[in-house]
DRENVEXMAR-546477 format. One line per field, with one value per residue: z, y, x of N, C-alpha, C in turn; residue number from 1. Coordinates in steps of 0.1 Angstrom, whole numbers. Layout:
// residues N
n.up <- Z/...
n.north <- Y/...
n.east <- X/...
ca.up <- Z/...
ca.north <- Y/...
ca.east <- X/...
c.up <- Z/...
c.north <- Y/...
c.east <- X/...
num <- NUM/...
//
This chain:
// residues 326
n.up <- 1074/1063/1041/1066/1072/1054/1055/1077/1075/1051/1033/1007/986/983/1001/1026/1054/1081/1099/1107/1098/1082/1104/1119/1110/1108/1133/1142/1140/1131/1126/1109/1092/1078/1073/1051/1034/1022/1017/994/978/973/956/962/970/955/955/980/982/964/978/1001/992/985/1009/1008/999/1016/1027/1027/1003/996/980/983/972/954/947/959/990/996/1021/1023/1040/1069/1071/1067/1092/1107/1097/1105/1131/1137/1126/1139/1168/1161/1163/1141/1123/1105/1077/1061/1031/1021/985/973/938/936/952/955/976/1004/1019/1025/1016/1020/1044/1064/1060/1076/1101/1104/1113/1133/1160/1157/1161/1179/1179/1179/1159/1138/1108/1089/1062/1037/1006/976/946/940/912/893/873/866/875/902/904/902/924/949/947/950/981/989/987/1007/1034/1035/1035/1058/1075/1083/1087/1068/1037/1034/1006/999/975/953/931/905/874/854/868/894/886/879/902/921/903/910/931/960/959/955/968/962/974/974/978/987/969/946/917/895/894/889/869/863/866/848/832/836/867/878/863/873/906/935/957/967/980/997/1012/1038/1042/1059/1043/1024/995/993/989/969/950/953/945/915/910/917/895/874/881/877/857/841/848/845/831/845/870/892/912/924/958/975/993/1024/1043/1071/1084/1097/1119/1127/1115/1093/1091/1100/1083/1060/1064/1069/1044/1028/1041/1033/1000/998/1009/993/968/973/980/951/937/924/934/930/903/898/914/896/871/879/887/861/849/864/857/829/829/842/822/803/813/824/797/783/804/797/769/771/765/776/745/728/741/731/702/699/705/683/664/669/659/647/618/617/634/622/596/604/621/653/659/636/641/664/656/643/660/670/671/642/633/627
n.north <- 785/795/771/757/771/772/745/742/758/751/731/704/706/731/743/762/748/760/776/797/820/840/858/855/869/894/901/909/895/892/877/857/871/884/858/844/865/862/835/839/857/842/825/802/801/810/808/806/836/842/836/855/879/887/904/923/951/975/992/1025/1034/1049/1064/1073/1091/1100/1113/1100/1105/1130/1126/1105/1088/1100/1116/1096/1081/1098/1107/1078/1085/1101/1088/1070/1081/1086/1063/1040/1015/1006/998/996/998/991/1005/990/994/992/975/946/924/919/946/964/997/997/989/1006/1026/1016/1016/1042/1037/1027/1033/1028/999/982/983/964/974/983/981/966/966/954/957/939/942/921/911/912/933/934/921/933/954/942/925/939/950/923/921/944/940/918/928/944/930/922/936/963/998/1018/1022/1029/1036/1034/1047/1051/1082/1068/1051/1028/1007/1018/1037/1023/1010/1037/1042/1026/1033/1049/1072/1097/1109/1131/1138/1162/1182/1215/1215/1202/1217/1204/1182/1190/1191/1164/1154/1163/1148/1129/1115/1139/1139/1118/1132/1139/1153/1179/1178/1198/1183/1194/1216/1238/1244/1268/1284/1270/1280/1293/1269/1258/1278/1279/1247/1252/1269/1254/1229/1239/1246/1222/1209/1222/1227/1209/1187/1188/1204/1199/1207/1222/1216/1227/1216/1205/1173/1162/1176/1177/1198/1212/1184/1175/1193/1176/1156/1160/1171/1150/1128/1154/1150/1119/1119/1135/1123/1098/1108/1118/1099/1092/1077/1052/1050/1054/1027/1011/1013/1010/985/971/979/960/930/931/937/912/892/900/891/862/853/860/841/820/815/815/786/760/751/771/788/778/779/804/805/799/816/838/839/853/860/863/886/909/909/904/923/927/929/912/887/882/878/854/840/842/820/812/823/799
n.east <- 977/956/944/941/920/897/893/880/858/842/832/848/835/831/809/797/799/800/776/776/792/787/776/798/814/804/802/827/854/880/901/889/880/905/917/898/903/929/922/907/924/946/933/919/890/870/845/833/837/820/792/791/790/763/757/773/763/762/783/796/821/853/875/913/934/967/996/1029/1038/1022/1008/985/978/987/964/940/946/935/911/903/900/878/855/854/849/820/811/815/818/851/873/904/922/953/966/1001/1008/1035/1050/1056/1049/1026/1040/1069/1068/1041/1038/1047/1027/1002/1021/1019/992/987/979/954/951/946/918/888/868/883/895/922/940/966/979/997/1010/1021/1029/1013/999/976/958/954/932/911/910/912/887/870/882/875/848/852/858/833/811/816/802/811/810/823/846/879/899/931/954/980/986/986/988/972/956/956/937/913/911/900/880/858/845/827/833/861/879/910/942/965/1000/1014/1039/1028/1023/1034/1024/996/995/1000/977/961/957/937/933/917/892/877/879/860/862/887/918/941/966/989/990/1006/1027/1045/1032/1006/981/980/984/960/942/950/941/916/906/911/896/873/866/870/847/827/794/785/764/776/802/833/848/873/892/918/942/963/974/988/988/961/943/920/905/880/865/870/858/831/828/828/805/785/791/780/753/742/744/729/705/700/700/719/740/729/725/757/773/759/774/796/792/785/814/827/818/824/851/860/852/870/893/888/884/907/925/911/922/950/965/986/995/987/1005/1026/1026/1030/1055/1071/1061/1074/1097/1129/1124/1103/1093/1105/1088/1057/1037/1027/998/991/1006/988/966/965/969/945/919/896/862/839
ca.up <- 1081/1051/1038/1077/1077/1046/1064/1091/1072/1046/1024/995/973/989/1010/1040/1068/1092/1093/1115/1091/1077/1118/1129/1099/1112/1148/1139/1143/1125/1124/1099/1080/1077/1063/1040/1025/1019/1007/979/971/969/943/971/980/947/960/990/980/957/988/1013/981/986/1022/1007/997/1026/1033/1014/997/999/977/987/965/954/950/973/1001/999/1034/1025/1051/1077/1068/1062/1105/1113/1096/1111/1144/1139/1117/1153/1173/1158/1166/1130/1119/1090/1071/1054/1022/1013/977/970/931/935/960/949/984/1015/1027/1021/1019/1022/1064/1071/1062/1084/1111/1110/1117/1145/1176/1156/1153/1188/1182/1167/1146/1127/1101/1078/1052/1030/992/967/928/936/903/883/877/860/885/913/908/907/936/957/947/960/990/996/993/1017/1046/1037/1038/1080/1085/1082/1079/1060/1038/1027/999/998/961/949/920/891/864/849/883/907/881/878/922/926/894/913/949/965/961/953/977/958/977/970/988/980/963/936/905/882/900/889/851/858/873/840/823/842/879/883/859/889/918/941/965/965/995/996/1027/1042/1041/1066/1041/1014/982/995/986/953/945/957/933/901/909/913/884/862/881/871/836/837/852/833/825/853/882/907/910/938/967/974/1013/1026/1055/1075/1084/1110/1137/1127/1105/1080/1090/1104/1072/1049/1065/1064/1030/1025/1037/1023/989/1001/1013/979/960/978/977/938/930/915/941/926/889/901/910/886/858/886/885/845/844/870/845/814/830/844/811/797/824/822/782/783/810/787/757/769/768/763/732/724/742/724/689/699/705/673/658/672/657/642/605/618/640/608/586/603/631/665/657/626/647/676/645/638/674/675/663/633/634/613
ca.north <- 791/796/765/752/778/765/733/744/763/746/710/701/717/748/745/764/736/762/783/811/825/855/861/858/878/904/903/914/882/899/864/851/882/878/842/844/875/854/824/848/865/829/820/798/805/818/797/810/851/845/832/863/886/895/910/938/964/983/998/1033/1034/1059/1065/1082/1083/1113/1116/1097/1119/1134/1124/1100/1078/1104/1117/1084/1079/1112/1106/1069/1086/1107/1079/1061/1089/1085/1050/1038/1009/1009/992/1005/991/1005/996/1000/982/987/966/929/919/930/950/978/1014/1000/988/1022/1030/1009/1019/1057/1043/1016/1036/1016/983/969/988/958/983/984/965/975/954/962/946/948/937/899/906/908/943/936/916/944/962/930/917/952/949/920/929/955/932/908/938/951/916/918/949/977/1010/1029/1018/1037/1028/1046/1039/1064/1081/1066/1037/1023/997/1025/1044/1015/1015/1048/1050/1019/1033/1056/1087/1098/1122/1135/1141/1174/1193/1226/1213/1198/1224/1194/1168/1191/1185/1150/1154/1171/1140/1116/1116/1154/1135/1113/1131/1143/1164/1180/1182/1201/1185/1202/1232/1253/1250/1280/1280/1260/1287/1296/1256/1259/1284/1272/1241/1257/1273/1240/1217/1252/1245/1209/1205/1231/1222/1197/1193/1186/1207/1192/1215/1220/1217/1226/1206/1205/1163/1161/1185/1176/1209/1205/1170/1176/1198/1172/1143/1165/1171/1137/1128/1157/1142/1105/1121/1142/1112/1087/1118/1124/1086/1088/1067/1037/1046/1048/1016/1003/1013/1000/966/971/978/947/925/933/931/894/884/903/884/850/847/857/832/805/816/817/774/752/752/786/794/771/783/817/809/794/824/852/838/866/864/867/896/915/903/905/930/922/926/901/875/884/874/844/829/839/809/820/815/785
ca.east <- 965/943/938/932/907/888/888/874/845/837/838/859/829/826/800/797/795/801/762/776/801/785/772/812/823/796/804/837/858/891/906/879/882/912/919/889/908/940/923/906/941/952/925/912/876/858/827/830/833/802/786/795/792/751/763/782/762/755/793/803/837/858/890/916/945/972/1010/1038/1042/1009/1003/976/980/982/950/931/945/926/896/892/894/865/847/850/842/806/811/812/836/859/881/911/928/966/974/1009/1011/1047/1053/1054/1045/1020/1050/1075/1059/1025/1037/1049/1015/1001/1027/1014/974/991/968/939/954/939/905/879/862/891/905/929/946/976/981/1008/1008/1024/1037/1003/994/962/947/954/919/899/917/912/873/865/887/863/836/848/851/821/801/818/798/815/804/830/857/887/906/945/959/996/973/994/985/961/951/950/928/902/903/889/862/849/843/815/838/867/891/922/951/981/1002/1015/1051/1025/1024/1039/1011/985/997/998/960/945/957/933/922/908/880/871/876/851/871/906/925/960/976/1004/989/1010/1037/1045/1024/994/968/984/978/945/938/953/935/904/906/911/883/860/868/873/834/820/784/778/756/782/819/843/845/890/902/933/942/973/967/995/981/942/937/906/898/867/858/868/846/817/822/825/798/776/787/777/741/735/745/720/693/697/698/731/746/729/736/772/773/753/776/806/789/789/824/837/815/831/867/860/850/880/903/886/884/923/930/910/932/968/967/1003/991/992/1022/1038/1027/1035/1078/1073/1059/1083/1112/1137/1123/1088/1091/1104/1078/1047/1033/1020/987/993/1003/980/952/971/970/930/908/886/852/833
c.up <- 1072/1048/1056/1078/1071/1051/1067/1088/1065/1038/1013/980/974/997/1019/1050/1081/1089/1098/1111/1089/1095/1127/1122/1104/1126/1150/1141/1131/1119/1112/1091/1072/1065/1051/1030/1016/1011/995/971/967/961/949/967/973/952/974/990/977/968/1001/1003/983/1000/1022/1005/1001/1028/1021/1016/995/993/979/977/959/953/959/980/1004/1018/1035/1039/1064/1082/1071/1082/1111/1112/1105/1127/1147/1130/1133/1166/1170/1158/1154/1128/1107/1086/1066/1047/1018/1004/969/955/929/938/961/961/993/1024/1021/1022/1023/1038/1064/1069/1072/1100/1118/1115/1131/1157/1170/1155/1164/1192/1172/1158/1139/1119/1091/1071/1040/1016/980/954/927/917/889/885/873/870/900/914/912/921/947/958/954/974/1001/998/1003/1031/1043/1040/1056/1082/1090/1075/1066/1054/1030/1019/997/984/963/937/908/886/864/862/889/895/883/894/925/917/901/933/952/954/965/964/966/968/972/980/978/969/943/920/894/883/894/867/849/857/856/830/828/855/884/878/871/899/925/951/963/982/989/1012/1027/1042/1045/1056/1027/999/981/987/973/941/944/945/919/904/912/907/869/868/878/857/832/841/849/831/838/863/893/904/926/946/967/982/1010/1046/1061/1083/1098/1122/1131/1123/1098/1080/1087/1089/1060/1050/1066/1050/1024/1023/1033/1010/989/1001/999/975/958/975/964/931/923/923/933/911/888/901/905/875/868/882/866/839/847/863/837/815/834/834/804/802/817/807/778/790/803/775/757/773/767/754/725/725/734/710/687/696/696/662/657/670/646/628/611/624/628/598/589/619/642/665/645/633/659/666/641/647/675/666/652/636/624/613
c.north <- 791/786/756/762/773/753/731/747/760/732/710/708/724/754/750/752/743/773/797/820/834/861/864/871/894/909/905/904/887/885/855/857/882/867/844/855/873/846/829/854/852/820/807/794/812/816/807/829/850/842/847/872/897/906/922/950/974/996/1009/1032/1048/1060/1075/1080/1102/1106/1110/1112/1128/1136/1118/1095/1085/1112/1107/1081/1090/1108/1088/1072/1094/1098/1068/1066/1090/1071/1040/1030/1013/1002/997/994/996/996/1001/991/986/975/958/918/929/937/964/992/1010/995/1000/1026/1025/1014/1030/1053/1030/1020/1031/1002/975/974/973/959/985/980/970/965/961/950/954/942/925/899/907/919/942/930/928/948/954/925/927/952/939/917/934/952/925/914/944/939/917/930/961/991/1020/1019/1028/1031/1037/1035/1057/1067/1084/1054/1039/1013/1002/1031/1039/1012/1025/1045/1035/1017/1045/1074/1089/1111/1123/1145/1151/1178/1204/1229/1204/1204/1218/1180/1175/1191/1176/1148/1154/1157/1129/1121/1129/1148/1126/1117/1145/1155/1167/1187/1187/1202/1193/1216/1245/1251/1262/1276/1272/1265/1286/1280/1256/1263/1279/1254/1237/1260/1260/1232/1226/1250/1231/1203/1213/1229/1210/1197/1195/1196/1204/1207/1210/1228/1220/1221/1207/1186/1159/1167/1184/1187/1205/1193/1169/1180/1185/1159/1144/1167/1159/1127/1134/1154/1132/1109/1123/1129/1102/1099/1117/1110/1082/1079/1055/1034/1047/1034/1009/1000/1009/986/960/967/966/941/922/929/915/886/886/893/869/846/851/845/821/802/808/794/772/754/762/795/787/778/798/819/806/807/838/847/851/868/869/877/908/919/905/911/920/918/912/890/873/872/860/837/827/828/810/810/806/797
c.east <- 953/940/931/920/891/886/881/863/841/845/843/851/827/819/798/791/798/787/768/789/801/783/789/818/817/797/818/851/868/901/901/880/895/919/909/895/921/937/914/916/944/944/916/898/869/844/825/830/821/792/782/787/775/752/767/777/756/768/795/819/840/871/901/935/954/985/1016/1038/1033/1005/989/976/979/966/939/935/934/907/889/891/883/855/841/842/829/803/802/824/838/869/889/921/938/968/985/1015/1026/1058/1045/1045/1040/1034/1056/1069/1047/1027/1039/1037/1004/1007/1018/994/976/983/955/943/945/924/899/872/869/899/912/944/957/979/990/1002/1009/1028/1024/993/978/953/943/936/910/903/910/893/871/873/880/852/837/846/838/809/803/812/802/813/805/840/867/896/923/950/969/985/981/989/971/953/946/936/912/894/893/880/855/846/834/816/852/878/907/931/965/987/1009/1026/1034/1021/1026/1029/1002/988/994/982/949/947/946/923/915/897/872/867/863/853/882/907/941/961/987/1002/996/1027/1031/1041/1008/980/971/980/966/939/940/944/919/898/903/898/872/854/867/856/822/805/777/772/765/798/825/847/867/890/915/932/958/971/976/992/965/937/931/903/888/859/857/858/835/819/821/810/782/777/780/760/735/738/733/706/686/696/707/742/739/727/751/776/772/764/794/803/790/804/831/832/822/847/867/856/858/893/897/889/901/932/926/920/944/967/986/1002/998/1004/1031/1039/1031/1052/1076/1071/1066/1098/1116/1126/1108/1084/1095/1093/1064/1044/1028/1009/984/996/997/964/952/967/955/925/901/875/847/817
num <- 1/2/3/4/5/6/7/8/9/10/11/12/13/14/15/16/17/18/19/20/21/22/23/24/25/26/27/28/29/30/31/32/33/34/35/36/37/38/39/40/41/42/43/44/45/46/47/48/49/50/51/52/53/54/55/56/57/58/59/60/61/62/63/64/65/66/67/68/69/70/71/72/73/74/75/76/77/78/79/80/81/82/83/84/85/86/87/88/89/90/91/92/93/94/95/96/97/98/99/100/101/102/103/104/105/106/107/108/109/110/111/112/113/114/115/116/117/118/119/120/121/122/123/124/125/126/127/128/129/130/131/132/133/134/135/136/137/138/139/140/141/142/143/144/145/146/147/148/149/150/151/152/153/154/155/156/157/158/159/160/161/162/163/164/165/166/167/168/169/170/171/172/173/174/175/176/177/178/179/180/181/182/183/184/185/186/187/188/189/190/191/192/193/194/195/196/197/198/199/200/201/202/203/204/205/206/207/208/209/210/211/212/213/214/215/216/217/218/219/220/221/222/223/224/225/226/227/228/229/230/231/232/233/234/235/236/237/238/239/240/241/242/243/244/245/246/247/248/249/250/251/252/253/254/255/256/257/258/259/260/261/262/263/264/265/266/267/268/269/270/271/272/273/274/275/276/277/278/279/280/281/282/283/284/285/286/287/288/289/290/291/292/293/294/295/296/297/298/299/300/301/302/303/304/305/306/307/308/309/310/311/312/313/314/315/316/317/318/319/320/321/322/323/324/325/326
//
């Protein structure tokens, strides 16, 4: 299906030979979207992202990321029914880098938002690791560019909020939602190590069970201290997401951050220093992928034989394999 699609829309150099591509992609044509999102995962259709690529930067992002079991997923269904209710599309990205393939935990996510599947405002795409965790963030970005080039208003991004991949998802999306529920006392340990510095909101789903407030608090307490000095401190919902408790609150605060953001001008040094960082990693990616030749690999088995791993550090033959300059 993907390469018939490239076929179909453009010529052996890339060309769009079909004019009404970005116009179908826009007019919500899910089938287009689709394929073009495949034949980018499939390394496909560079020519053709960079092409779509100016399109994108109308849609806010939205990350939403927390703990298995959290109840992202039921959440992220809630809000796109009041995201639609204002007759607003959206897109929805589950990324589960555990799972090697679009499948396993990240369908059941999928499953629970299945009363959107035959709305055409709604598009919602699921990606695993395929085995190559580093690529995950870049992959997920432009992703998010290719639904946001079709016109969509909103996008949410759902990442488990562990690793270095998911980490690099959220600090490059509008705004960040953190996901708890009230069992998380040992999550909010994991938190001070990392994503509390990102996020924008705290939500503790599950609220109607025991301990919810007492979370609340203790994690009140830390983003007080942890934001100390700054203009902005994250506002912390409690939400019960299965009976539609604190939705409503948390998509207004949503988008009253989104509004102040765009207001204060720091929405578009966000980005900026987003656009900074994808930069830097695609010239980190690419000048590694120029590196690793046959060549190299080859001098490498040569160089990790027994006596040599004794003998001389990683970094020592990391220095070895680099080129020196003339």
């Amino acid at each position: 299906m993907t390469l018939r699609f490239l076929t179909r829309h453009f010529n052996h150099d890339g060309v769009n030979v079909k004019k009404n591509l970005i116009a179908e992609l826009q007019d919500g044509n899910s089938n287009i979207l689709s394929n073009l999102i495949s034949a980018v995962e499939n390394g496909l259709a560079a020519k053709q992202y960079s092409e779509i690529y100016p399109y994108s930067h109308d849609t806010v992002r939205i990350g939403i990321t927390g703990p298995p079991g959290a109840g992202k997923s039921t959440l992220i269904n809630q809000l796109i029914t009041l995201i639609r209710n204002e007759d607003k599309s959206v897109g929805v990205i589950s990324v589960d880098p555990t799972s090697p393939f679009s499948g396993g935990a990240i369908l059941g996510d999928r499953v629970r938002m299945n009363q959107h599947a035959l709305d055409p405002d709604v598009f919602i795409r699921s990606m695993g690791s395929r085995g190559e965790m580093g690529g995950l963030a870049r992959m997920t970005h432009q992703v998010a560019d290719i639904i946001a080039s079709s016109g969509k208003d909103i996008i949410l991004v759902e990442t488990i909020g562990v690793g270095q991949a998911e980490a690099e998802i959220i600090q490059n999306v509008d705004m960040t939602v953190v996901v708890l529920v009230p069992e998380s006392g040992d999550d909010i340990q994991f938190m001070k190590a990392g994503p509390v510095e990102y996020g924008d909101l705290f939500v503790i789903n599950k609220a109607d069970r025991e301990g919810a407030s007492r979370v609340a608090a203790v994690l009140r307490d830390y983003v007080s201290d942890a934001f100390e000095g700054r203009s902005y401190t994250p506002e912390i919902l409690l939400s019960t997401a299965t009976e539609g408790d604190g939705i409503s609150e948390i998509y207004k605060q949503c988008w009253n951050f989104i509004d102040n953001l765009k207001k204060s001008g720091n929405l578009k040094r966000r980005r900026r220093n987003q656009y900074f960082s994808r930069v830097r990693n695609n010239i980190r990616d690419e000048l590694e992928r120029r590196f690793w030749t046959e060549d190299v690999t080859g001098d490498l088995e040569i160089l990790i034989s027994d006596d040599d791993q004794r003998t001389h550090s990683p970094s020592d033959t990391a220095r070895r394999l680099i080129p020196k300059e003339h």
